[in-house]
N, C-alpha and C positions, 0 to 999 in steps of 0.2 A: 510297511516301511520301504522306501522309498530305495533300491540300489543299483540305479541305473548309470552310476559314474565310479568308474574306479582310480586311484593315484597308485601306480606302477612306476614310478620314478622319483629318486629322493636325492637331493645335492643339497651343503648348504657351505657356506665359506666361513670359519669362526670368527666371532663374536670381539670385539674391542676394539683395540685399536691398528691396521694396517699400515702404515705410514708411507708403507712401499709403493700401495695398488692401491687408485681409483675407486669406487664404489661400482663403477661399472665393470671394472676389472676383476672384482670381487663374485661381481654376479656371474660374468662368464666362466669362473671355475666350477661354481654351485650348479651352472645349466650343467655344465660339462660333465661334471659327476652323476646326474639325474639319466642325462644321457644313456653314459656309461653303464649306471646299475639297470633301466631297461634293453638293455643290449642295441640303441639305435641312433643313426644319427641327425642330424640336425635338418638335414631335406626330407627325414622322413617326417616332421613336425609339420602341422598345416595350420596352425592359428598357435597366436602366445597372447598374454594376458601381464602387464608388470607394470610396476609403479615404483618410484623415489617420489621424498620429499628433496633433498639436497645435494641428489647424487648424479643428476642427471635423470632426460628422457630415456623409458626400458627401450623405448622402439629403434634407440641408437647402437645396441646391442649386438643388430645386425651387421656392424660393421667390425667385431670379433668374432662373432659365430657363422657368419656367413651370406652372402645376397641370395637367397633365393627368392624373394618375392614374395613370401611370407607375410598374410595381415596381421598386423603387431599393432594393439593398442593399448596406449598410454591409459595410466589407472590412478587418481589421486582423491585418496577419501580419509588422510588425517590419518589416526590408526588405525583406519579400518580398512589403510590401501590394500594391503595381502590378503584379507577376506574377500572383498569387494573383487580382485582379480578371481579368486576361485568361485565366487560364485557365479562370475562370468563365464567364465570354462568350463563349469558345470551348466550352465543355460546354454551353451553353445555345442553340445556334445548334446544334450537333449533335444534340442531343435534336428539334429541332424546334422548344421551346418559346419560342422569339423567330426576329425577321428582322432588325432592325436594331437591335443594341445600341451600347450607351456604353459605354466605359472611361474612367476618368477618376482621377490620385492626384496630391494638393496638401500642402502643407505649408509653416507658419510659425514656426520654431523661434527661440527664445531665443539672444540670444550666450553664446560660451562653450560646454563640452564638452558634451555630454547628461549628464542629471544620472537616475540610478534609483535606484531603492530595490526590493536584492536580495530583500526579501519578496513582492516584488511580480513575481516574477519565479522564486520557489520554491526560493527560497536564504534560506540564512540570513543573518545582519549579519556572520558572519565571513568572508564572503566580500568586502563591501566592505570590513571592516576590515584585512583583508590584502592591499587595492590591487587586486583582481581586478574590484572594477566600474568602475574606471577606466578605460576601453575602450584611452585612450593605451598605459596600462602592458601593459594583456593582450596586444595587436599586438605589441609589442615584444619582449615574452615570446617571444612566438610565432617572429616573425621572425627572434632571434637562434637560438634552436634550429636553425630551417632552415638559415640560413645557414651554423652549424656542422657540417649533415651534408651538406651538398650545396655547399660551397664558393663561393657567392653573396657578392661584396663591398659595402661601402657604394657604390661609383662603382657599382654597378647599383641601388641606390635610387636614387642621385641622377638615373641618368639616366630613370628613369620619370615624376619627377616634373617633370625638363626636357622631356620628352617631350608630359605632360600641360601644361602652359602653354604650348607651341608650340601646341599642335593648339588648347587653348583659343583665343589670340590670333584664329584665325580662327572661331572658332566665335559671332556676333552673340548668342546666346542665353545664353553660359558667363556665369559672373560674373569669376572672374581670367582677363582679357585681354591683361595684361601678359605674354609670356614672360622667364622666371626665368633664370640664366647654370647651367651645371654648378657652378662657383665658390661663387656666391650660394648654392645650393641648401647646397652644401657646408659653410659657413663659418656657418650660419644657426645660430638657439641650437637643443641639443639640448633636446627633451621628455623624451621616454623612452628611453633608451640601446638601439638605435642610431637611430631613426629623430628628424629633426630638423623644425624647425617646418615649411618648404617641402613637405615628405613626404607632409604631413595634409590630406585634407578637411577641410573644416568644416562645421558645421549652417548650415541657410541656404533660404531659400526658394523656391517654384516649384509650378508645375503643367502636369501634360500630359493632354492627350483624345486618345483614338482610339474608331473608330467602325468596325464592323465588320458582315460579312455572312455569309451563305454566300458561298462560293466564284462558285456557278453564277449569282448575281446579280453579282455586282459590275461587271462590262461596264456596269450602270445608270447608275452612281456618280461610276465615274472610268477613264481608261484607264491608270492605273497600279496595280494591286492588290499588293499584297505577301502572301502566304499564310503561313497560320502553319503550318509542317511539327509543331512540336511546343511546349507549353507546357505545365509543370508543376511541382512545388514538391517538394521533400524535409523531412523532419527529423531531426534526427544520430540516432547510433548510440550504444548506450552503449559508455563506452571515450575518445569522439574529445575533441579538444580544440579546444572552440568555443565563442565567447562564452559565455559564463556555466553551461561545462560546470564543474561542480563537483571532478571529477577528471580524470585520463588511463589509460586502462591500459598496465602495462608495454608490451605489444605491441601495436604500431600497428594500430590498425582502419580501414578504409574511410571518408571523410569525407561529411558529407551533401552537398559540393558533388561529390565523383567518382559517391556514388549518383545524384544528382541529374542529371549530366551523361551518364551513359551508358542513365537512362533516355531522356533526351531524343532521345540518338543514335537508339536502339531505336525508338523511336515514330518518327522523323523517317526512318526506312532508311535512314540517311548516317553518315560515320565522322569526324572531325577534320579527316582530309585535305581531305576538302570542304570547311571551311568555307574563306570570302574576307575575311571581316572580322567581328573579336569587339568586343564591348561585358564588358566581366567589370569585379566589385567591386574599385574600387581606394583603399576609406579611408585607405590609407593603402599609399602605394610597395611594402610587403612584400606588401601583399593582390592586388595584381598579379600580383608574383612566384609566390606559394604559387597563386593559382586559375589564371596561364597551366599549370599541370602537372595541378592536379586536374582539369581541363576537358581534359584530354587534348593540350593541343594543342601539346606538347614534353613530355620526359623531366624530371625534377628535374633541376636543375643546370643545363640547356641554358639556359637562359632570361641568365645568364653572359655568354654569346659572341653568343646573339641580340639582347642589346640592347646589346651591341658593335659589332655589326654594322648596326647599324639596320633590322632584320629587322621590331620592331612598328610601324616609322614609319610616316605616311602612302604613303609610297611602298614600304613594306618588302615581304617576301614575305607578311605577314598582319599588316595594320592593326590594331592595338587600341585602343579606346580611343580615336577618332579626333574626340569632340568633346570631348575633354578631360577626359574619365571625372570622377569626385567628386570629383579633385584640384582642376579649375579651376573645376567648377561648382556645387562644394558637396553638401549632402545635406540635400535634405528628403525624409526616408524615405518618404513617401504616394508621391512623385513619381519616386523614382530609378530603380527596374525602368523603366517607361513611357520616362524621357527615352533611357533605351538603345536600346529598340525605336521610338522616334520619331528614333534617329540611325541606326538601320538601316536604317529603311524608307527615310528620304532615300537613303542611301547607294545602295541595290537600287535605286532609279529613277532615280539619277543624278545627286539634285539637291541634293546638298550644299555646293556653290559653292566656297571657296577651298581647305576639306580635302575635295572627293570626291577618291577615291581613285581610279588610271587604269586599275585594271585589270578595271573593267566588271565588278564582283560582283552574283554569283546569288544565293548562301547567305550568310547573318548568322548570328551567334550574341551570345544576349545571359544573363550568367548575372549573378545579384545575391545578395549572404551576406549576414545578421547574426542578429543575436539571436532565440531563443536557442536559438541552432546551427539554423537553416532557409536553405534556398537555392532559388534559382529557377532554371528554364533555358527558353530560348524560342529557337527556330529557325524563321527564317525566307526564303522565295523569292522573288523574280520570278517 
């Protein structure tokens, strides 16, 4: 197993709405705090790594945090921008060619659902014109299929997304802190048949920093390091069906989040079984469902009886999703890989306060989907 990169710095600026501050202004309090928890400053930085979708270039950042001359590159991979910047970070600390870098992904999105324009995206108009760049619709799509071949009920949506605003409610940084009733969840208006409005993240703001090293330094920093066993990023296969896949083929092919995931394994030397607590994409209740199986960490179908059992709760036998995944905290795509791995690093050193989990986790795993058809996976240790 691989722990040649440690994250020795953790900032993030909470989750919703800001109306005051910038998405860029956002991020410079999250570096700041990242900063501040490794006791250094900003010239002592020698590479950063960040991305927005809607919020602005990161590399402009430099003009709150300071000129030093710093190479700062722009990062944009859909949700997969905040994996994508730390896997950069972590390939650049291995090569040698830095010692302490930044990670950093923010974003200030508009109300209302994401709006795209499928040209811009290497589809044609008749792909929105027949409701597929509606992301509502496409999940739905999706999710009913599943649930037809693998016998998944609605009282398993509902209960993820009860699940997700329980865990929010503690989480100081989520934006929905209110938790939801199974009931409420239930009786809520439907969107897209099956999944109903409770179900859905929404767009919404936020930013997170980390701040990383070699492994063999970080003793310098802080006496909690968190090591990255493995980071890196997939893109689908032709065949699969994934955001703004144009087709399916008759026969099911491998999905970029199980290629993605069992690379991770691979690089990481560890199997599922290891993991103690996941962070996985949950836009919406079915995307829970469909990546707890492609991430290996149940059979299709199982997922059924284990959130019957309260198997992903806080206290369950494998915590998911424990600060309230995108359901409670929304999605600003710059930011959402990051806020996973800034709720696992908590978790691995213990100090997640009213949702740490008690059973003293070593290994995290944190995997993030979306457009069009990429995924991330990032494993992480004490």
């Amino acid at each position: 197993m691989s722990k040649d990169v440690a994250i020795i710095g953790l900032g993030i600026h909470p989750f919703g709405r800001t109306p005051d501050k910038t998405g860029l202004q956002q991020c410079a309090i999250a570096i700041s705090d990242a900063l501040k928890e490794a006791n250094v400053n900003w010239s002592d930085v020698d590479f950063a790594f960040g991305g927005s979708t809607d919020a602005g270039n990161a590399d402009t950042l430099v003009s709150e945090l300071g000129l030093t001359g710093i190479p700062f590159m722009n990062v944009a991979n859909g949700c997969a921008t905040g994996g994508s910047a730390l896997a950069a970070a972590c390939n650049t600390i291995r090569s040698g060619a830095g010692k302490l870098g930044l990670v950093c992904g923010f974003d200030k999105h508009a109300r209302g659902a994401f709006k795209v324009n499928p040209k811009e995206w290497g589809l044609g108009n008749w792909y929105g014109e027949e409701g597929f760049a509606l992301t509502t619709q496409f999940f739905a799509m999706k999710i009913q299929r599943y649930m037809h071949d693998y016998g998944i009920t609605e009282m398993t949506l509902a209960r993820v997304a009860e699940k997700a605003f329980r865990n929010g409610a503690l989480n100081p940084n989520a934006w929905r802190k209110t938790p939801i009733s199974i009931d409420e969840i239930l009786t809520s208006q439907m969107v897209n048949d099956p999944l109903r409005k409770y179900m859905f993240c929404s767009p919404s703001e936020g930013a997170v920093a980390l701040l990383v090293c070699p492994a063999s330094e970080a003793e310098k920093y802080t006496k909690t390091p968190i090591f990255v066993a493995s980071c890196l990023m997939r893109t689908r296969r032709f065949g699969t069906l994934e955001v703004f896949s144009p087709s399916k083929a008759i026969e099911d092919q491998k999905t970029v989040t199980q290629d993605a995931s069992k690379a991770a394994y691979e690089e990481a030397g560890i199997g599922p079984d290891d993991i103690d607590v996941a962070q996985i994409q949950d836009t919406e209740s079915g995307a829970e469902i469909m990546h707890m199986a492609e991430n290996g960490l149940c059979e299709d179908g199982e997922q059924e009886h284990m959130l019957a059992r309260g198997e992903t709760d806080l206290n369950g036998k494998l915590p998911v999703n424990t600060d309230g995944g995108c359901i409670a905290n929304g999605e600003p795509i710059g930011a959402s890989g990051l806020r996973q791995v800034h709720e696992l690093c908590l978790q691995l050193r213990g100090t997640a306060g009213k949702r740490q989990i008690k059973t003293s986790p070593k290994t995290g795993y944190a995997q993030v989907y979306g457009a069009p058809g990429v995924s991330g996976v990032t494993i992480l240790n004490s």
